[in-house]
LOPAFI-738766 format. One record per residue: z, x negated, y negated of N, C-alpha, C in turn. Coordinates in nm, 4 decimals. Layout:
BEGIN
{{Z,X,Y},{Z,X,Y},{Z,X,Y}}
...
# end
This chain:
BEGIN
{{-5.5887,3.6687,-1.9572},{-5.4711,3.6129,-1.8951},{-5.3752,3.5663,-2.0042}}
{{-5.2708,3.5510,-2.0035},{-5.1802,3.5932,-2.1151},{-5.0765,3.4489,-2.0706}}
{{-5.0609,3.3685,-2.1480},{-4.9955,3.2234,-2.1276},{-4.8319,3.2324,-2.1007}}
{{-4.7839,3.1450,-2.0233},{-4.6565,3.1096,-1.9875},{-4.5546,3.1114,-2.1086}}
{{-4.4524,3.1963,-2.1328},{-4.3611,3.1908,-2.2334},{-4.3163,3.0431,-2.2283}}
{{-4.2932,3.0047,-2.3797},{-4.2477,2.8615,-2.3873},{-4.1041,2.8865,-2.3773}}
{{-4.0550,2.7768,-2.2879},{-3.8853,2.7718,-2.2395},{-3.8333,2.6111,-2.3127}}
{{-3.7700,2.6735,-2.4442},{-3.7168,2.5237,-2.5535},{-3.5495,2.4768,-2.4727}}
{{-3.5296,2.3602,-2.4995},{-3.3855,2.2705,-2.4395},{-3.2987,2.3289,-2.5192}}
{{-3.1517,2.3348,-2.4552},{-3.0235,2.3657,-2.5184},{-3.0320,2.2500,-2.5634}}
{{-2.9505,2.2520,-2.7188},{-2.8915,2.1483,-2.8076},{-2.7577,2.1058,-2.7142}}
{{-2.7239,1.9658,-2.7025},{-2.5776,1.9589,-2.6492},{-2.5067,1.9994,-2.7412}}
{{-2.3763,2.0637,-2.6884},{-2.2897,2.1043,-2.7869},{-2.1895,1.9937,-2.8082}}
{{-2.1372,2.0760,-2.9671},{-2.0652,1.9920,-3.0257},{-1.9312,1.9352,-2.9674}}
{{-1.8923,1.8115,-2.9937},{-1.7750,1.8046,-2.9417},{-1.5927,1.8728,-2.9962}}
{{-1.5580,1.9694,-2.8793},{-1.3824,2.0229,-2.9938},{-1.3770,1.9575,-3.1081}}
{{-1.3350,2.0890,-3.1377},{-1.2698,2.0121,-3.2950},{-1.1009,1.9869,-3.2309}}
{{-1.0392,1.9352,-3.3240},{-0.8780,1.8430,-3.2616},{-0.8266,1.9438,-3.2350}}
{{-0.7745,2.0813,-3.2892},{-0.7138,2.1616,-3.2423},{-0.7524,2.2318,-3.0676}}
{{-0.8792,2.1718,-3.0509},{-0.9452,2.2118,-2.9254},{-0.8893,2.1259,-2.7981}}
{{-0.8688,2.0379,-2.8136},{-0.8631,1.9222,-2.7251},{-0.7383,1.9378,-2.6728}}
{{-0.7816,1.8396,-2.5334},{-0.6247,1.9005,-2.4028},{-0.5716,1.7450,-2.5093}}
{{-0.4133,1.8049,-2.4749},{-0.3215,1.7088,-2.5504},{-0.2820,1.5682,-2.4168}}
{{-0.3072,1.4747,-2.4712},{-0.2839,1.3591,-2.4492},{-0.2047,1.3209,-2.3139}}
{{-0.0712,1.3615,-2.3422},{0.0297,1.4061,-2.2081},{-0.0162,1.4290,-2.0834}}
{{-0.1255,1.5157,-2.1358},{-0.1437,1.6082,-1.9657},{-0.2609,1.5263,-1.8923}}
{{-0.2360,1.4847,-1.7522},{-0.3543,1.3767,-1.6956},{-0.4221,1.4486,-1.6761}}
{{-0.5537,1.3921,-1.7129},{-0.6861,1.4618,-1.6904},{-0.7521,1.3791,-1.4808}}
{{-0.8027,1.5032,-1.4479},{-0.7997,1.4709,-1.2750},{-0.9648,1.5039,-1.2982}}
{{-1.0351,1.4195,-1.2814},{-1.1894,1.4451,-1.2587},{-1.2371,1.4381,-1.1108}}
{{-1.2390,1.5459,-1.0650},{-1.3215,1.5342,-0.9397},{-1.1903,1.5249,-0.8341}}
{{-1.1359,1.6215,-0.8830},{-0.9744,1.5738,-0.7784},{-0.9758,1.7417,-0.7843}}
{{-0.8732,1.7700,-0.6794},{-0.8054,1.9225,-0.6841},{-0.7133,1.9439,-0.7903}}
{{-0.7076,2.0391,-0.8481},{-0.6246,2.0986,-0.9223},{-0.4920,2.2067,-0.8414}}
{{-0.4198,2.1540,-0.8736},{-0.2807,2.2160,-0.7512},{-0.2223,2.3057,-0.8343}}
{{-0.1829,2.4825,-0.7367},{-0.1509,2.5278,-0.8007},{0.0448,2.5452,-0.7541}}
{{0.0969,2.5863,-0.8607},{0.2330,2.5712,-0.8269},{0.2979,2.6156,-0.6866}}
{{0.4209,2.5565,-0.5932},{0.4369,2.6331,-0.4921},{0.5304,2.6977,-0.4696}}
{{0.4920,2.8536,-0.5328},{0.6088,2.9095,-0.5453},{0.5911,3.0384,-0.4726}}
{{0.6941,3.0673,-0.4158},{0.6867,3.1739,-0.3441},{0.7902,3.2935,-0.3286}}
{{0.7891,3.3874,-0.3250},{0.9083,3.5012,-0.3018},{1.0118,3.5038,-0.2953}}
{{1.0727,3.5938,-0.2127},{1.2238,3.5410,-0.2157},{1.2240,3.4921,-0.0485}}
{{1.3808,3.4799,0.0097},{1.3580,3.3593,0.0903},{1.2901,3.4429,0.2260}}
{{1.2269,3.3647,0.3195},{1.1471,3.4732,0.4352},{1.0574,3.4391,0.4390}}
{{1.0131,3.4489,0.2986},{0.8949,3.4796,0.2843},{0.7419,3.4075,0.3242}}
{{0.6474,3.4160,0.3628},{0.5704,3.3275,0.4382},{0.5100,3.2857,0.3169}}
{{0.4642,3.1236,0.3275},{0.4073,3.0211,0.2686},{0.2359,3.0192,0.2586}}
{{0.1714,3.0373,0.1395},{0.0216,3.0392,0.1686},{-0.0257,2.9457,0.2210}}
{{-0.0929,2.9571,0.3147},{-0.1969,2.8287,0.3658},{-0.2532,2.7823,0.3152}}
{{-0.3267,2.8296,0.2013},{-0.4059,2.7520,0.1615},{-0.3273,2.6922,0.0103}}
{{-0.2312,2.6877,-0.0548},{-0.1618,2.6098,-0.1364},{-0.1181,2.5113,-0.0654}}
{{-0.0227,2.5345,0.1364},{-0.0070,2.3878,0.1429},{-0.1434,2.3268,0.1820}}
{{-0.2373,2.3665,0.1912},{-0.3901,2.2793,0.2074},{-0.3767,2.2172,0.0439}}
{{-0.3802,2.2334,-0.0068},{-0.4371,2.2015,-0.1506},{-0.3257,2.0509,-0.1642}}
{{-0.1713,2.0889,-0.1243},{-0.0888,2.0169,-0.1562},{-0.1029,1.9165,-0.0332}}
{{-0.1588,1.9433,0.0670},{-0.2041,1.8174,0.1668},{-0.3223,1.6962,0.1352}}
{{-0.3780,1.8080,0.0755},{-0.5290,1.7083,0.0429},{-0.4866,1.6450,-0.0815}}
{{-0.4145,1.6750,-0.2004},{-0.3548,1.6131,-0.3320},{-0.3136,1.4763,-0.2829}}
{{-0.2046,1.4625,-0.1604},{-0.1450,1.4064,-0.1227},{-0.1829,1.2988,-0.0282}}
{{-0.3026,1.3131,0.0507},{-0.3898,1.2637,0.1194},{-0.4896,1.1459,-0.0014}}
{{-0.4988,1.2057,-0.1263},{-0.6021,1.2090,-0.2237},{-0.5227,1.0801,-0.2946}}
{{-0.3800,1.0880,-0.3069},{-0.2643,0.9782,-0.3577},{-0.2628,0.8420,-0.2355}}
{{-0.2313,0.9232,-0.1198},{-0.2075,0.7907,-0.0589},{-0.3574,0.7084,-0.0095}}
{{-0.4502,0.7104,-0.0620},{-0.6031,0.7099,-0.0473},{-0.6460,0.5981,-0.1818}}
{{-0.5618,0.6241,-0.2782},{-0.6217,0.5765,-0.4164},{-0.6500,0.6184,-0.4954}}
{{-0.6958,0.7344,-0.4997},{-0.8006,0.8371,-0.5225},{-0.7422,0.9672,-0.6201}}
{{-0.6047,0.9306,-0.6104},{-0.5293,1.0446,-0.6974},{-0.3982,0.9559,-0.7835}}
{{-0.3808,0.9885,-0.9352},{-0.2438,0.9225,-0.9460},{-0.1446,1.0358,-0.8757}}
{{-0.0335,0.9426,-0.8335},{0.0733,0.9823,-0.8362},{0.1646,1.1276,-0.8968}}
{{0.1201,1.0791,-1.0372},{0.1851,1.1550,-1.1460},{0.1245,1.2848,-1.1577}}
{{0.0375,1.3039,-1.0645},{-0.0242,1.4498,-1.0890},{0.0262,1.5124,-0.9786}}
{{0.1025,1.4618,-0.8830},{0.1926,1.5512,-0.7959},{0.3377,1.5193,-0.8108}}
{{0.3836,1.4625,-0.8829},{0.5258,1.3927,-0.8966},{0.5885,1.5838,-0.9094}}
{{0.5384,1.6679,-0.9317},{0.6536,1.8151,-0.9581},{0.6523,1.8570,-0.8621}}
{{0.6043,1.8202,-0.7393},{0.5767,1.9114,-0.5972},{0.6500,1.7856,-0.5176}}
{{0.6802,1.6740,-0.5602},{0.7853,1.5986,-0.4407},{0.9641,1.5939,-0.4907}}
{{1.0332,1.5626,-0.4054},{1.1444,1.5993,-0.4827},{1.1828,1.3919,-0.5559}}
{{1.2934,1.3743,-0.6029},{1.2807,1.2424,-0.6615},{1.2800,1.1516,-0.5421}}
{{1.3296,1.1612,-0.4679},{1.3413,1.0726,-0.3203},{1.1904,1.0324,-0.2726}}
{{1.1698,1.1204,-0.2722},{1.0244,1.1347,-0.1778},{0.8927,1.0724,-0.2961}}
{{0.8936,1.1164,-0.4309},{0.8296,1.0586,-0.5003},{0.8314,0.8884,-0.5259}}
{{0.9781,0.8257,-0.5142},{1.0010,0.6913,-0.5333},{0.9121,0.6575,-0.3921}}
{{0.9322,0.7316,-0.2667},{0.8932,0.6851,-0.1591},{0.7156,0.6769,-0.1899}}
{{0.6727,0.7968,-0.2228},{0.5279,0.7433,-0.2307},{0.4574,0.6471,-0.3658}}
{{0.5447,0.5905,-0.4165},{0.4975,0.5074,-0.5492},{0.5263,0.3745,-0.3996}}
{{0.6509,0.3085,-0.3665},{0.6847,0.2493,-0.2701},{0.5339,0.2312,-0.1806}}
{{0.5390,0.3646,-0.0906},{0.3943,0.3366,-0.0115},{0.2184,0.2588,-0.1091}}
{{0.2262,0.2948,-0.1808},{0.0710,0.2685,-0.2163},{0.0117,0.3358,-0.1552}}
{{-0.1389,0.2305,-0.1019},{-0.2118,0.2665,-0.0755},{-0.2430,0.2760,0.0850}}
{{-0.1830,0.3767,0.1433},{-0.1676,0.3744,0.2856},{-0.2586,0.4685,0.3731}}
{{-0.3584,0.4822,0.3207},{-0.5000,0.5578,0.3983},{-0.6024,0.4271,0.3204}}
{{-0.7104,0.3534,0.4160},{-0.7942,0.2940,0.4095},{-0.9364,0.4132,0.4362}}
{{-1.0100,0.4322,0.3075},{-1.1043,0.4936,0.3512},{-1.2207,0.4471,0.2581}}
{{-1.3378,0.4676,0.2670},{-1.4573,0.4510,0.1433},{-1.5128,0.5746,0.0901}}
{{-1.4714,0.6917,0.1500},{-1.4650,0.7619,0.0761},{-1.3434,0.9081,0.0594}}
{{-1.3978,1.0263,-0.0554},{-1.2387,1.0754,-0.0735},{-1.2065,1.1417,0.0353}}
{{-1.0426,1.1260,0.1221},{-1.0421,1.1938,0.2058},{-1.0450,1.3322,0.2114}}
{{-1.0545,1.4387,0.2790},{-1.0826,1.5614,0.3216},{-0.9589,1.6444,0.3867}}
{{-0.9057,1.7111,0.3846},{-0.7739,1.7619,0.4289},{-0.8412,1.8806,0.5621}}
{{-0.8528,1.8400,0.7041},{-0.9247,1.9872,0.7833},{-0.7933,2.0591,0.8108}}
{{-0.7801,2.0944,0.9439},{-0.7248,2.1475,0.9998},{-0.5797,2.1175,1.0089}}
{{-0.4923,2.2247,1.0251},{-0.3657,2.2024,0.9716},{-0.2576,2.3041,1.0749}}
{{-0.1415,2.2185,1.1115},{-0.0506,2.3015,1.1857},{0.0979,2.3102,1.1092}}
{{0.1282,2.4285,1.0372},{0.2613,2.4894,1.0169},{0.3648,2.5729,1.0744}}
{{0.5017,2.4530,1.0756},{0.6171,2.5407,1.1440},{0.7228,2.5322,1.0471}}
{{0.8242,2.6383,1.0814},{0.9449,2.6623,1.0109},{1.0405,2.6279,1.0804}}
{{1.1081,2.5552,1.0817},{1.1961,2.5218,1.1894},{1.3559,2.5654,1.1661}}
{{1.3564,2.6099,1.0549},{1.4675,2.6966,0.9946},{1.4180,2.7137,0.8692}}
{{1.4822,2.8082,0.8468},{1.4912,2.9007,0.7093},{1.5305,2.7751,0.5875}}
{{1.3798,2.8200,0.5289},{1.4056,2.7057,0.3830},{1.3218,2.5763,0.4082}}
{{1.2596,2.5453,0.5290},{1.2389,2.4373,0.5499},{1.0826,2.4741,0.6057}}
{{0.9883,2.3911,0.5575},{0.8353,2.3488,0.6564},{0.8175,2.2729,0.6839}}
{{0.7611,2.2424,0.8269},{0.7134,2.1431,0.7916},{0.5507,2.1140,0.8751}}
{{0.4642,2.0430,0.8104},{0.3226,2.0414,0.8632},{0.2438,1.9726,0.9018}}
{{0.1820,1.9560,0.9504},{0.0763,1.8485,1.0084},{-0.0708,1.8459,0.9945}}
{{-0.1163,1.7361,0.9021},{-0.2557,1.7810,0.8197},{-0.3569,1.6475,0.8866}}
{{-0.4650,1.6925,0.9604},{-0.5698,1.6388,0.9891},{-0.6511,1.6036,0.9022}}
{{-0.6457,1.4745,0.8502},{-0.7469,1.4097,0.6934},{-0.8478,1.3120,0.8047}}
{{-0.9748,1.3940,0.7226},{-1.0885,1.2957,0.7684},{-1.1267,1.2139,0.6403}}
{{-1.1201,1.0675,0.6841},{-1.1500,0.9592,0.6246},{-1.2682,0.9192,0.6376}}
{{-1.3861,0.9695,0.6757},{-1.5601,0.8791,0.7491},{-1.4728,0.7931,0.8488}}
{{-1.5082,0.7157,0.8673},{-1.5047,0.6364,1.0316},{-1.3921,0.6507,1.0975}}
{{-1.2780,0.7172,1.0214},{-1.1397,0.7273,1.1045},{-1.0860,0.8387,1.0567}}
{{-1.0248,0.9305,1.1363},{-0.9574,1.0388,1.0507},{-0.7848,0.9392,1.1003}}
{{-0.7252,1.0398,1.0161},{-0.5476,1.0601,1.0164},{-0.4683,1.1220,0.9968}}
{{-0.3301,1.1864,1.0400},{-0.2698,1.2748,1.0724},{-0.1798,1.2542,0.8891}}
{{-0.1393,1.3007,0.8546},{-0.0447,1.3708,0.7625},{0.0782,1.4563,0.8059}}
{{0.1865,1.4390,0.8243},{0.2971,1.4814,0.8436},{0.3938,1.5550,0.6880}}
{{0.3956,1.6115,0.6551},{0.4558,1.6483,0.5467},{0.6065,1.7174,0.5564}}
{{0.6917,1.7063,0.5028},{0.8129,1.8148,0.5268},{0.8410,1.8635,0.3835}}
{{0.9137,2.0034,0.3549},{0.8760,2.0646,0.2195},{0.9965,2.1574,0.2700}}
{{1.0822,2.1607,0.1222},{1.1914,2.2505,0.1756},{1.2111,2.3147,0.0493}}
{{1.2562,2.4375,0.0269},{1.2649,2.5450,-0.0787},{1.3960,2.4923,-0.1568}}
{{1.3266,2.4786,-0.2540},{1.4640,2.5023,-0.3940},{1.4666,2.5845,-0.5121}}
{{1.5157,2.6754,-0.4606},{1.4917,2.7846,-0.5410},{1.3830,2.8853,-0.5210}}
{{1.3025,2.9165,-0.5880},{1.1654,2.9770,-0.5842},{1.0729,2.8799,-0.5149}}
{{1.1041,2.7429,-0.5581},{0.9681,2.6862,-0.5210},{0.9799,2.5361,-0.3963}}
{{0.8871,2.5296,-0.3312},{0.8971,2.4107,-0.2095},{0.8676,2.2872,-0.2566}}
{{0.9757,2.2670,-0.2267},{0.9342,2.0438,-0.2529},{0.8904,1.9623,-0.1646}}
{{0.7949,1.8559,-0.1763},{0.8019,1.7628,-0.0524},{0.9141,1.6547,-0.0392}}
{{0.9800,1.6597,0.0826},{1.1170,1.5796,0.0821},{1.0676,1.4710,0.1662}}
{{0.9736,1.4911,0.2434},{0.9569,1.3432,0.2977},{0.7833,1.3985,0.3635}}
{{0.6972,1.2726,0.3781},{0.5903,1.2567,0.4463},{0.6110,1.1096,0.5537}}
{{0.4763,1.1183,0.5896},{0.4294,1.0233,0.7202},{0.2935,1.0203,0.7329}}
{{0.2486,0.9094,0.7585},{0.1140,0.9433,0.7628},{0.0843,0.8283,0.9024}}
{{-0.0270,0.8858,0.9623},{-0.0940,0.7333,1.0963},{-0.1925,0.7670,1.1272}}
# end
């Protein structure tokens, strides 16, 4: 009978050298979504679902605690950003909320707007978002949340 190959531990690896390392500037989001830009076609054109999911739950994730600000400040326009520094912390939850189910309309050309079901554990809450095209890409111009 012929014995069990010996299986030796990875060494941890070394830490970057400086030229390696994310630069200072850029907030580091642990355990948060990473949002990707929202940009889309030319005008018509339909909006991915699942980017405004990403940009619901970011946003859900801010007014929660749970996200800075500053990691969505390029996806609101300046209005709407002063407004959610203003709000705080306006979802009470214990843990991170969850972005489910989601209803999108266009109510004219250039304009969305959506309604995002965030489950909180003992309470969910609605998310209202409105997002209007400038240029290539959609801004949030105003939210609501209850």
């Amino acid at each position: 009978m012929s014995a069990a190959p010996h299986i030796g531990l990875t060494p941890a690896s070394e830490p970057p050298y400086g030229h390696e390392r994310q630069p200072a500037d850029k907030p580091v989001v642990h355990g948060s979504l990473a949002l990707d830009a929202l940009i889309w076609g030319p005008p018509g054109a339909i909006p991915d679902e699942r980017k405004l999911r990403h940009l619901g739950q970011a946003l859900a994730e801010v007014l929660a605690g749970r996200r800075a600000p500053e990691t969505i400040a390029d996806r609101l326009t300046d209005r709407a950003y002063r407004e959610l520094l203003r709000a705080g912390q306006m979802i009470k939850t214990s843990r991170t909320p969850f972005a489910g189910s989601m209803h999108v309309k266009e109510p004219r050309d250039g304009a969305i707007e959506m309604c995002v079901l965030v489950h909180c554990g003992e309470r969910n809450r609605v998310l209202a978002v409105r997002l209007e095209r400038r240029g290539v890409q959609w801004l949030c111009t105003d939210f609501e949340t209850a």
